[in-house]
C-alpha atoms as one frame of an Amber mdcrd trajectory, in Angstrom:
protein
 135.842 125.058 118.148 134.644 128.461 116.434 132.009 127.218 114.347 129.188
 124.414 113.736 131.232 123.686 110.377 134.315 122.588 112.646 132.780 120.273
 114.480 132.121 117.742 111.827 133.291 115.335 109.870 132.255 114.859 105.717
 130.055 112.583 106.485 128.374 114.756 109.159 128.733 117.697 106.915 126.452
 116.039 104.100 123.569 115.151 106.652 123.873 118.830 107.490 123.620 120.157
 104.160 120.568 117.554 102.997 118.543 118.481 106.304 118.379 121.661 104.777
 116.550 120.712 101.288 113.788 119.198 103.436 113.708 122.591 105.370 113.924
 124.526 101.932 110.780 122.427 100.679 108.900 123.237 103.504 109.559 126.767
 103.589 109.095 126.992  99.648 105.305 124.930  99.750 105.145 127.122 103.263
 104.257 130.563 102.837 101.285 131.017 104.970 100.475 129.479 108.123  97.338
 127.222 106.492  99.709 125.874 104.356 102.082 124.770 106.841  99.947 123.432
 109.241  98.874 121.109 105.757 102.404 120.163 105.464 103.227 119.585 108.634
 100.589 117.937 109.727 101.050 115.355 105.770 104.536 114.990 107.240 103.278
 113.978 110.792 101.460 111.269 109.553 103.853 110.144 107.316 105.611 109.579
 110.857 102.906 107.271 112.465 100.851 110.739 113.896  97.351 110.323 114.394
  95.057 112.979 114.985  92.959 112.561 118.283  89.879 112.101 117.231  91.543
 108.254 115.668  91.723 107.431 119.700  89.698 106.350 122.400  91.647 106.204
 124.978  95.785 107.522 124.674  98.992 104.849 126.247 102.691 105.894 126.657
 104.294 105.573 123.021 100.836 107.358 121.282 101.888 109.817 118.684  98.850
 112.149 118.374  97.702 115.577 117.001  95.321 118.306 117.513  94.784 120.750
 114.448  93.585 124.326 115.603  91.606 125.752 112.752  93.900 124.317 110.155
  96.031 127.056 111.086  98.638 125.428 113.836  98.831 122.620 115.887 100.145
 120.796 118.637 101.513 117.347 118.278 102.493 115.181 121.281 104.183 111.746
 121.810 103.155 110.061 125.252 105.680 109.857 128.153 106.289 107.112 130.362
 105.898 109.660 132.958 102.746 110.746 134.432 101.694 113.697 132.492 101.240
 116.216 135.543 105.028 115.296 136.069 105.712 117.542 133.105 106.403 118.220
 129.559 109.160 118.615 127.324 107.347 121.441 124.835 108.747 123.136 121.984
 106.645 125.934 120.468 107.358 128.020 117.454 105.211 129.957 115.122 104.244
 130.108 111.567 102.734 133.198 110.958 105.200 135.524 108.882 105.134 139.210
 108.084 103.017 139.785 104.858 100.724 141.946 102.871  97.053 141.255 103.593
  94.259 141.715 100.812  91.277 143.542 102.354  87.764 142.908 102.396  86.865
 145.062  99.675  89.801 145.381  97.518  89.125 145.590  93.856  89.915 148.711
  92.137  90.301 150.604  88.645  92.386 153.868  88.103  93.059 155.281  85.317
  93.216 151.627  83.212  94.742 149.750  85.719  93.425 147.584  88.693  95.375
 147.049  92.110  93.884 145.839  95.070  93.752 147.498  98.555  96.076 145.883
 101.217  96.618 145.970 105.145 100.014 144.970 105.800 100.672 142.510 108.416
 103.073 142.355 111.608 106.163 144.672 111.890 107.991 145.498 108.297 109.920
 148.237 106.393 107.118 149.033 104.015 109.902 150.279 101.641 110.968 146.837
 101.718 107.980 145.453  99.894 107.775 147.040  96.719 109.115 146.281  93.118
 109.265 142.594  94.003 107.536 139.716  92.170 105.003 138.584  94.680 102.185
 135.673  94.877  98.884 135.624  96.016  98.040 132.808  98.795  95.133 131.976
 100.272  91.368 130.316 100.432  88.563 132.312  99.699  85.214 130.749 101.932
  82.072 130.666  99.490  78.893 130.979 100.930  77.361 127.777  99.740  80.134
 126.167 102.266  82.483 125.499  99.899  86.713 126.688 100.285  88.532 127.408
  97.444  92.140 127.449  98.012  94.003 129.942  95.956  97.668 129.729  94.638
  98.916 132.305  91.955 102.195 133.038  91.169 104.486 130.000  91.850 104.700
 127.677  88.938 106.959 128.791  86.530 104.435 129.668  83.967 102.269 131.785
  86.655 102.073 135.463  86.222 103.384 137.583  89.317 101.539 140.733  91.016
 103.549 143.441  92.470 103.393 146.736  94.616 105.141 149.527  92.516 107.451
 152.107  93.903 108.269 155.329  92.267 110.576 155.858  90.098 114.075 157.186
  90.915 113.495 160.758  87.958 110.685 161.635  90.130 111.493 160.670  93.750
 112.889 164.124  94.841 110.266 164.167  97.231 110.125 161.018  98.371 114.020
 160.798  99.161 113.163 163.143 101.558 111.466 161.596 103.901 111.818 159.442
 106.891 112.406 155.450 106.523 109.104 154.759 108.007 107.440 157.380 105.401
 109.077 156.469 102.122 105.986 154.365 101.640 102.807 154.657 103.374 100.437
 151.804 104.760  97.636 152.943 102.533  99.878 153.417  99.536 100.733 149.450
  99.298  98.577 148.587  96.560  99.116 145.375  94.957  98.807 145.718  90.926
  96.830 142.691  89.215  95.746 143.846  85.504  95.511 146.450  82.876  93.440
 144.385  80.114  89.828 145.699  79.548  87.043 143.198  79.105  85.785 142.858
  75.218  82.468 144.095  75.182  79.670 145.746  73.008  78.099 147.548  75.633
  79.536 150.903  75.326  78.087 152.214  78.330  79.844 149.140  80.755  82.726
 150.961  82.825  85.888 149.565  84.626  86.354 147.028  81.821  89.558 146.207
  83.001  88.291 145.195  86.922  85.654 143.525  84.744  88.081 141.464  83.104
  90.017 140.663  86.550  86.307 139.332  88.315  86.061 137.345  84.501  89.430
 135.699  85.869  88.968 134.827  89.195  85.368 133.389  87.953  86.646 131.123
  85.133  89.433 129.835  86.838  88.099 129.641  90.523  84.758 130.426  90.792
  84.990 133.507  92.966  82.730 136.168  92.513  83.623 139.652  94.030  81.377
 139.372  97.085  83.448 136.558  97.856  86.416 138.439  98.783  84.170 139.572
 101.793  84.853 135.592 103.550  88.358 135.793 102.023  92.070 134.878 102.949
  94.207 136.326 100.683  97.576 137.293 101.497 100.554 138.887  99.163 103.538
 137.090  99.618 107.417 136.797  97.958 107.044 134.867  94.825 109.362 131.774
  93.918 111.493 129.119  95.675 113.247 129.025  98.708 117.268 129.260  97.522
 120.973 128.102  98.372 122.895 131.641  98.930 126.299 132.530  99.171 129.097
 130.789  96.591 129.668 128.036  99.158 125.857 126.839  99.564 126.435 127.406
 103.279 123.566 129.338 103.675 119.649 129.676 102.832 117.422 132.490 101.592
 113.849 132.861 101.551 110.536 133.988 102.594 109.311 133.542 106.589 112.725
 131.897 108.143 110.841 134.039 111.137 109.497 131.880 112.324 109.202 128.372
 109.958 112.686 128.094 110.158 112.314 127.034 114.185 109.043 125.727 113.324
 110.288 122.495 110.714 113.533 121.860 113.190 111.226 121.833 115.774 108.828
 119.517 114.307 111.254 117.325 112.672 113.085 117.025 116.154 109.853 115.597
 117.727 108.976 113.014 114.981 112.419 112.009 115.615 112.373 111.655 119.180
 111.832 107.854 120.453 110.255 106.749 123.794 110.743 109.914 125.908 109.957
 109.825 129.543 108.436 113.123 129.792 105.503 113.679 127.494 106.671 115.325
 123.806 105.240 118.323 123.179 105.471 120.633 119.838 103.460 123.848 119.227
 103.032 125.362 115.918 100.743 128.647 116.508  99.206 131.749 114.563  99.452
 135.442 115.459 102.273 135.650 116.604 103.564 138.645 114.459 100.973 140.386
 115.794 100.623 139.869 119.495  99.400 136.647 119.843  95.523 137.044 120.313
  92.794 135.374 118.699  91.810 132.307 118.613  94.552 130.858 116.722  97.246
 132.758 118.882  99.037 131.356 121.536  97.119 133.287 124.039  94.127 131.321
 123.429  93.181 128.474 125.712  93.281 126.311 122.837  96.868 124.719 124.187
  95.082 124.397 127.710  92.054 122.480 126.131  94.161 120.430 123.929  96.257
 119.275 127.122  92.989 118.328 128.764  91.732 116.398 126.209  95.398 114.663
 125.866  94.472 113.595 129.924  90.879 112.491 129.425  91.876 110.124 127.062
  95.123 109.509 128.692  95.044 109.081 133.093  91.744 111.090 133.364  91.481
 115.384 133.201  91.373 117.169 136.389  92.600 121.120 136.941  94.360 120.583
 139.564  96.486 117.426 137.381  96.021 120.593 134.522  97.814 122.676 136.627
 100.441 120.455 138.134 101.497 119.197 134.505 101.696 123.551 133.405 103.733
 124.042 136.169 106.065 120.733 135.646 106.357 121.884 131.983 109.790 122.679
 130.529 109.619 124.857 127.598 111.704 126.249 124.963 110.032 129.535 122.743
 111.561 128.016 119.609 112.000 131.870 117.964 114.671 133.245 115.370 117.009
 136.065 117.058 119.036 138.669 115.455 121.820 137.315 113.555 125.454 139.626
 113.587 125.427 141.601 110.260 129.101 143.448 109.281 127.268 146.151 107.139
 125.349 147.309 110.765 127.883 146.502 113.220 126.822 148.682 115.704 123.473
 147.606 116.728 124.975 144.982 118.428 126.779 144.328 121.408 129.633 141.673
 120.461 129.880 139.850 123.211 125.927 138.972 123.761 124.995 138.798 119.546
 123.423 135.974 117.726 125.943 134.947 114.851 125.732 132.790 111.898 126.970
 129.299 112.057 127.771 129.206 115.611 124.630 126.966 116.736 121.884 127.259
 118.376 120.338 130.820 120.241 119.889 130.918 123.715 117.979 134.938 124.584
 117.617 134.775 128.344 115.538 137.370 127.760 113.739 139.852 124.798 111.537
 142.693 125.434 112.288 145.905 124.537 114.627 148.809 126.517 114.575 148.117
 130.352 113.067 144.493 129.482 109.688 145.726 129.106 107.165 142.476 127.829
 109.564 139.793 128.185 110.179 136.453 129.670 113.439 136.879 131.800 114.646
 133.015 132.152 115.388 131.670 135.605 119.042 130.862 135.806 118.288 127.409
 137.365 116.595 126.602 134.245 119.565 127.843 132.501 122.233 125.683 133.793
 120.105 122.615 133.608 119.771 123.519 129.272 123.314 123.695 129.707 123.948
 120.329 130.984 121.601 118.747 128.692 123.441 120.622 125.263 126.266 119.792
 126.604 125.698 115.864 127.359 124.720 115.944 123.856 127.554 117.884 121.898
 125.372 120.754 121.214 126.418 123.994 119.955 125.155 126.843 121.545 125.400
 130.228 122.269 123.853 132.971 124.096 122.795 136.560 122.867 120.415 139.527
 123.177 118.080 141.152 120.556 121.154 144.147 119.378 121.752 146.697 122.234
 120.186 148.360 124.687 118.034 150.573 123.923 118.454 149.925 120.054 114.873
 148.371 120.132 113.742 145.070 120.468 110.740 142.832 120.144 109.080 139.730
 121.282 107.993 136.263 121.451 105.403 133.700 122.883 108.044 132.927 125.491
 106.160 134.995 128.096 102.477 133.852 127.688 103.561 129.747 128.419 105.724
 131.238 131.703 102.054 133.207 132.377 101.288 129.203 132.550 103.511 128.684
 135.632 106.215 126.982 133.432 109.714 127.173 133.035 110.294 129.346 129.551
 113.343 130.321 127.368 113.738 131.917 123.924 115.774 129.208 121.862 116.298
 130.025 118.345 118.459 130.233 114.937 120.208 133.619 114.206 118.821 135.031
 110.962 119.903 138.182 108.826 117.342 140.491 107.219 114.629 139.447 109.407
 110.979 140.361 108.511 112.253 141.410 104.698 111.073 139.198 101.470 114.143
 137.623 101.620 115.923 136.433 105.092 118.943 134.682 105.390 120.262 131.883
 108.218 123.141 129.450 108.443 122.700 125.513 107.235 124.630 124.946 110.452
 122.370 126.751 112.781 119.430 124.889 111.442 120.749 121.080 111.351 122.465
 122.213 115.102 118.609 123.494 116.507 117.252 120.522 114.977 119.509 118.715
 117.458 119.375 120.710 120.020 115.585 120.516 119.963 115.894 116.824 120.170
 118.295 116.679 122.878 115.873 119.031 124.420 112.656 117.003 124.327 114.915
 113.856 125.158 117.197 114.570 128.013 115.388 117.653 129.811 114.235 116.301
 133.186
């Protein structure tokens, strides 16, 4: 068997391919983490979830969860087991590389307006330019009111944009570095070239005039509001089918919603587990996990304790018996095999498309530096379980040593005395606009997710 595509049958085959529109919905309505903690958590309750504060006291079979900030959550279904006997946890995150609007952003130059950016987590800048992009977001008024903010999706939307420089006059440019080609500061985000009709003669900017006339008749927003603002600057348009055959799907953020949905859908699916269910969905990520969003926070801690007031009673030393008992997959995307950049890679430990799920006993960077190096007891017994369950799998690194490398939450849950391994679906292009990843890899994580959460003891 050399493929996820062998292994089934037509009728397999088409739940495969229609797991994927759900996933393609999610990632399309998906494209900043606020917005997919509000889907996930509509589709949660669409499954019988409740969020805690509905209960009084928790029983085995509860389906429950916490939102953090409206910006990730944990959802849990109730064990048989005692809790401090462990959970089954899957944790993924839904933060994605992106192009933040700053604080004070509104320009004009020259007739045209742009807005100053910060770009977010690790990207080719270079990447990012001459692409139709959207603006997502909620802008915080000071009267207490949120306005969310959605521009450039519908079909009749206009697009902004960052420009690059034309190929005549890029003699200069082509001679620089990767990393230089476009500069941080020079990723300005291009909104409007229309001055404001006016008598006053003496009124300048007419065109950033015109912009805050915008924003104001259609949201409200006046330009001190983009002081308690959210904005981000995003790939415009839906998440598609790629290659001839369909086999495959491209879009914005597969790092890391595409682990994210299958590992959310694989919990709402899971019935009467012994162990306690457990799935994360966290911020910050993308940029080292801090805040109080990130999965460094003790927000995961304090959800777990208020799970055992309401369920046997908290205590720290129960806390600390049920981190320790914990198995946990880091539900992350590794690098898939690409034949335009073969050598990267090692062959015989890389991530390829359609060939199931990713197991990365370790990431890091180099000589391993900042990663989670799985215990090969824990290993074996993920071994047994995909197996029992006719789960594809395979094993790989993050491209060769001393290539580079990078990260995940695995490491901060095995800081919680747990039991920790990367687990993800290979993806192509990763941390572009537009990455690709297999149909097969996601419907076989989905199930591997669920064997996970069902079988791990």
């Amino acid at each position: 068997m050399k493929t996820v595509w062998d292994k089934y049958n037509d009728e397999k085959l088409n739940e495969l391919m229609n797991f994927s529109e759900g996933y393609k919905d999610y990632l399309t309505n998906g494209k900043t983490e606020r917005e997919c903690t509000k889907k996930a958590i509509e589709i949660a309750k669409s499954y019988g979830f409740k969020d805690i504060s509905e209960y009084d006291s928790l029983k085995t079979g509860d389906k429950v969860y916490v939102n953090n900030r409206n910006k990730g959550l944990c959802a849990f279904i109730i064990g048989e087991k005692p809790m401090e006997e462990g959970m089954n946890i899957l944790g993924a995150h839904i933060d994605s590389p992106r192009i933040d609007i700053k604080q004070n952003p509104l320009y004009e130059d020259h007739g045209l307006v742009l807005m100053d950016t910060h770009y977010y987590g690790g990207i080719k800048k270079y990447q990012w330019v001459a692409h139709p992009m959207a603006l997502h977001g909620v802008v915080c008024k000071k009267d207490g009111t949120t306005v969310d903010v959605v521009i450039g999706e519908k079909d009749d939307d206009p697009v902004v944009g960052i420009s690059d420089l034309l190929i005549h006059l890029s003699g200069d440019q082509m001679q620089k570095t990767g990393a230089k080609v476009v500069e941080g500061e020079d990723l300005n985000v291009l909104v409007g070239s229309m001055p404001l009709k006016t008598e006053d003669e003496d009124k300048k900017d007419l065109v950033k005039e015109n912009i805050l006339k915008i924003l104001k008749d259609t949201y409200g927003i006046e330009e001190d509001d983009f002081i308690s603002a959210e904005l981000e600057i995003v790939p415009a348009g839906k998440t598609r089918d790629y290659g001839l055959d369909r086999s495959m799907v491209m879009g914005y953020g597969h790092d890391d919603r595409i682990c994210a949905y299958t590992s959310l859908m694989a919990i709402l699916d899971t019935v009467n587990p012994e162990r306690t269910a457990c799935c994360i969905l966290v911020d910050k990520e993308e940029v080292g996990s801090q805040g109080n969003t990130g999965m460094q926070s003790r927000f995961f801690e304090n959800t777990i304790a208020e799970i055992m007031d309401k369920l046997e009673g908290y205590s720290e030393l129960k806390l600390r018996r049920t981190l320790r008992n914990s198995y946990m997959l880091s539900s992350d995307v590794s690098a898939g095999f690409d034949p335009n950049y073969p050598s990267v890679n090692e062959l015989k430990n890389t991530a390829f498309l359609g060939k199931g799920i990713c197991f990365n006993k370790y990431t890091g960077a180099r000589g391993k530096s900042g990663c989670n190096d799985a215990n090969p007891e824990y290993i074996a017994k993920l071994r047994r379980v995909m197996d029992d369950n006719e789960v594809m799998f395979q094993t790989s690194e993050l491209g060769r040593v001393d290539q580079g490398g990078g990260g995940t939450i695995a490491y901060i849950l095995a800081n919680m005395d747990m039991e920790v391994i990367d687990a993800g679906i290979a993806v192509q292009n990763m941390h572009a606009c537009y990455e690709v990843a297999s149909k097969a890899d996601i419907y076989e994580a989905y199930l591997a997710y669920k064997a996970f959460l069902k079988d791990m003891k």
